[in-house]
N, C-alpha and C positions, 0 to 999 in steps of 0.2 A: 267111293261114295263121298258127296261134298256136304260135309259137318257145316251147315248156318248155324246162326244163333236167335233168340229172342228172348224180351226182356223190355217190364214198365219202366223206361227212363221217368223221372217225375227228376222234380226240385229237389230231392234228398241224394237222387241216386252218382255215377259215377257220370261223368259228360258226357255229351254224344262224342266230340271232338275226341275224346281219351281214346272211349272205348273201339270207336269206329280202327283210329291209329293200330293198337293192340291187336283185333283183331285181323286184321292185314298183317300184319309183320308177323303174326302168329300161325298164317296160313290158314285162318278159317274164310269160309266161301260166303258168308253174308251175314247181315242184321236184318231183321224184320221187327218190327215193332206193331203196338196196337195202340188200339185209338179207343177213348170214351173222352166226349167234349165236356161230360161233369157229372156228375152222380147224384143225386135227388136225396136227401138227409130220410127221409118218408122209409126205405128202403123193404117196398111191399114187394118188390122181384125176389125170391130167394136167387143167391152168388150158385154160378154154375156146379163150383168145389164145395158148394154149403157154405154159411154163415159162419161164423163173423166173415165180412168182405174186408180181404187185406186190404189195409192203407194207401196203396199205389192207385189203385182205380180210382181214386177222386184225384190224384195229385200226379196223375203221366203226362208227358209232355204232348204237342201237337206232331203226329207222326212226322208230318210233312216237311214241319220246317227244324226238325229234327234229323232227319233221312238227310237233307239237303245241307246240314252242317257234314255232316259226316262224306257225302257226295263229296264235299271238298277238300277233304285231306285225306281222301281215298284215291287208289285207280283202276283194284281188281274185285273187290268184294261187291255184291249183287247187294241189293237196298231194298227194302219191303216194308209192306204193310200189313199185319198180320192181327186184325184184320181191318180192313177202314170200312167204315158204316153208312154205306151206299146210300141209303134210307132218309141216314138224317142229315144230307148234306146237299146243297145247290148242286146239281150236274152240271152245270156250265162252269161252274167254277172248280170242280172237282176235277172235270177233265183238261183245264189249264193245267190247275196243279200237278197231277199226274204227267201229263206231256213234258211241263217243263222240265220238271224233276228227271225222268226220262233222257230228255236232250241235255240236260246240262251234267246227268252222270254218266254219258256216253250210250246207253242201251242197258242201264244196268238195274232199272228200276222192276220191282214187280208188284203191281198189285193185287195184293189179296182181301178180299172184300168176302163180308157178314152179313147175316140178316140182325146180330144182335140180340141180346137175351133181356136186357134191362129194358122192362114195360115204360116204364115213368120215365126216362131220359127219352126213350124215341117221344112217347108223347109231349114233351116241352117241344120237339121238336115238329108235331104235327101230324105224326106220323100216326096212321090207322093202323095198329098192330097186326092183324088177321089180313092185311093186305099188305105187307109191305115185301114177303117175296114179288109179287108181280110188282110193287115199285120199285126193289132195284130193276127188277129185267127191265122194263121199259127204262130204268133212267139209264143203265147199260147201252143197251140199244140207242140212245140221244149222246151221251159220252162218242159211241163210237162212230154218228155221222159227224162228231166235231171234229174229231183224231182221223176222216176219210180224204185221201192227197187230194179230192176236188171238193168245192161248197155242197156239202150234200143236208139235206133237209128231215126231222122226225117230225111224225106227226103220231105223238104215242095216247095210250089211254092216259096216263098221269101230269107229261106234259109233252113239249112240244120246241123244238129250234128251226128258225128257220136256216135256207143255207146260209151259210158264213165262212167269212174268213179267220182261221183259226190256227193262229202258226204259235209257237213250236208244233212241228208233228209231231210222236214219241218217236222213237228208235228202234226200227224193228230189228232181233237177234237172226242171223243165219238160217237158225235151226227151224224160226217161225217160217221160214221163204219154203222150204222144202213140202213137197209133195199139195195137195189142192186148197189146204186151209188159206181161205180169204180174209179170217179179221184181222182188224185194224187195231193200233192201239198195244201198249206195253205188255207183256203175262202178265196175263189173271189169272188165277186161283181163288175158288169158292171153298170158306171154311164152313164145317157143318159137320151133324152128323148126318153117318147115310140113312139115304133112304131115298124113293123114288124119285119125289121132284125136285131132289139135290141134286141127284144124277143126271136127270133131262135136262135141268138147266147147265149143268157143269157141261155135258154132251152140245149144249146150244150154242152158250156162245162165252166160254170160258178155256183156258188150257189146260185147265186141269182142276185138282182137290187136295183140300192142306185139311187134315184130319187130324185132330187135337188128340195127343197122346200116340195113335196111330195103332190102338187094339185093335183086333176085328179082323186087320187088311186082309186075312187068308179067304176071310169068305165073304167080305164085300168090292173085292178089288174084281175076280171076275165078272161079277153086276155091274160095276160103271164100265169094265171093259167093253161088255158086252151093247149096253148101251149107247157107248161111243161110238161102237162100227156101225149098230144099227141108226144111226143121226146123220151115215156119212163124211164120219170123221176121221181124216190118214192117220195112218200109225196110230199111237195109245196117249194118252193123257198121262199126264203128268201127276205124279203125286207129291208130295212132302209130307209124313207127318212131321207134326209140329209140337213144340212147347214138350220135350219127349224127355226124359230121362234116362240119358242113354247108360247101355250095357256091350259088350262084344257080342255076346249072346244076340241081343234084339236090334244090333247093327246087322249081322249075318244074317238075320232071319227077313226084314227090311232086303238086304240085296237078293234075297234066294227069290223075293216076290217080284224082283225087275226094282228095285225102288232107288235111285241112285240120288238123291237128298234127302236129308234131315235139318228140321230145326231145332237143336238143343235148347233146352230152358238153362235163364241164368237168374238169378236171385237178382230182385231190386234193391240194392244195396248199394253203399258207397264203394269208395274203388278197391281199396283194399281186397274186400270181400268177394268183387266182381273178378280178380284179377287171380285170387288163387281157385275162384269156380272154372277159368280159363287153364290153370295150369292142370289145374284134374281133368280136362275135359281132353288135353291137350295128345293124350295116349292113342284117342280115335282119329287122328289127322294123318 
């Protein structure tokens, strides 16, 4: 099983540069990080964990150009985004970002993308709450005529690109080539909890589901399975829980269900703190 990790880099905590290094020479198989572009002082969303909202969520860094520090004095560990906020951001610009990052870590990027839970940050952002699953699909769907090897054109309900020239391409892995799966574009991974139209859209046009803490999988893993054959989709989706607190116990239990990654949670801390959360963690490698 491949042990990731995740973790709010902000301005307090350990470097990306540090941590990224550490984890490579450590033998862990990736970082994922999350994204919030700022947090509203107002704070009328209750924090997913319950109130008080840790500190880190107003002060995390920019996943991207964070991933892409660590892209650079990396060469095996996978880079993620766990989760970027489809919603509230340009697609055109989002799907450079992603590409490049991509192309310039070799194929090692993955995106994992949210609907988000903070009402008042999507809204600074413009975002219609009650509609923004179908704005990411659609802005997905425009991402992915960008990231297509010819100028290919959307014309979506939300917005719309026309064809274009769009280079970097991302980096497709091996494993995406195998059997009839056509998209385009780096792994994605939709974070959520389940439920129906997690699953349709993850069966749509996603590789899979990164499932926060990762309870449940015994009896919701058959359902998106399920789901995914009936969409027409080879082989099984992929899963991670993520942000998980691991055990040997809930490793074994994880692989008995097919599940061959994890992303361990690591305290936002300076390095110190980061470094002996790595050395405890370091048993499951």
């Amino acid at each position: 099983m491949r042990i990731a990790t995740t973790i709010f880099l902000t301005d307090e905590t350990i470097s990306p540069v540090r941590l990224a290094r550490e984890l490579e020479q450590r033998g862990f198989a990736g970082l994922y990080l999350p994204q919030h572009t700022h947090i509203p002082v107002s704070r009328k969303t209750p924090a997913p964990a319950g109130d008080p909202l840790p500190r880190e969520y107003g002060r995390a860094l920019d996943p991207f150009l964070a991933l892409a520090q660590a892209a650079a004095v990396t060469h095996r560990i996978e880079l993620g985004t766990g989760v970027a906020l489809v919603a509230q951001q340009d697609p055109i610009v989002l799907a450079k970002q992603a590409a490049t990052l991509d192309f310039l870590s070799g194929g090692r990027f993955t995106l994992g993308i949210g609907y988000g839970w903070n009402v008042e940050e999507a809204e600074d952002h413009g975002v219609d709450w009650h509609t923004r699953r179908e704005l990411v699909r659609d802005r997905m769907a425009l991402m992915r005529a960008l990231w297509s090897p010819e100028p290919t054109a959307h014309d979506g309900e939300f917005g719309s690109v026309q064809a274009s020239w769009a280079h970097p391409k991302p980096v497709r892995r091996p494993r995406r080539l195998q059997g009839t799966d056509s998209l385009v574009g780096p792994r994605t991974l939709i974070g959520g909890a389940a439920g129906p139209k997690l699953f349709a859209h993850v069966a749509e046009y996603a590789d899979g589901w990164m499932p926060v803490g990762g309870s449940g999988l015994r009896e919701t893993l058959p359902e998106l399975r399920r789901v995914w054959t009936e969409a027409g989709r080879p082989g099984e989706p992929e899963v991670m829980p993520y942000a998980v607190h691991p055990s040997a116990g809930k490793l074994a239990h994880y692989a008995d269900l097919g599940i061959e990654e994890v992303a361990v949670g690591l305290p936002s801390a300076p390095e110190a703190e980061v470094l002996r959360a790595l050395d405890a963690h370091a048993e499951f490698l």
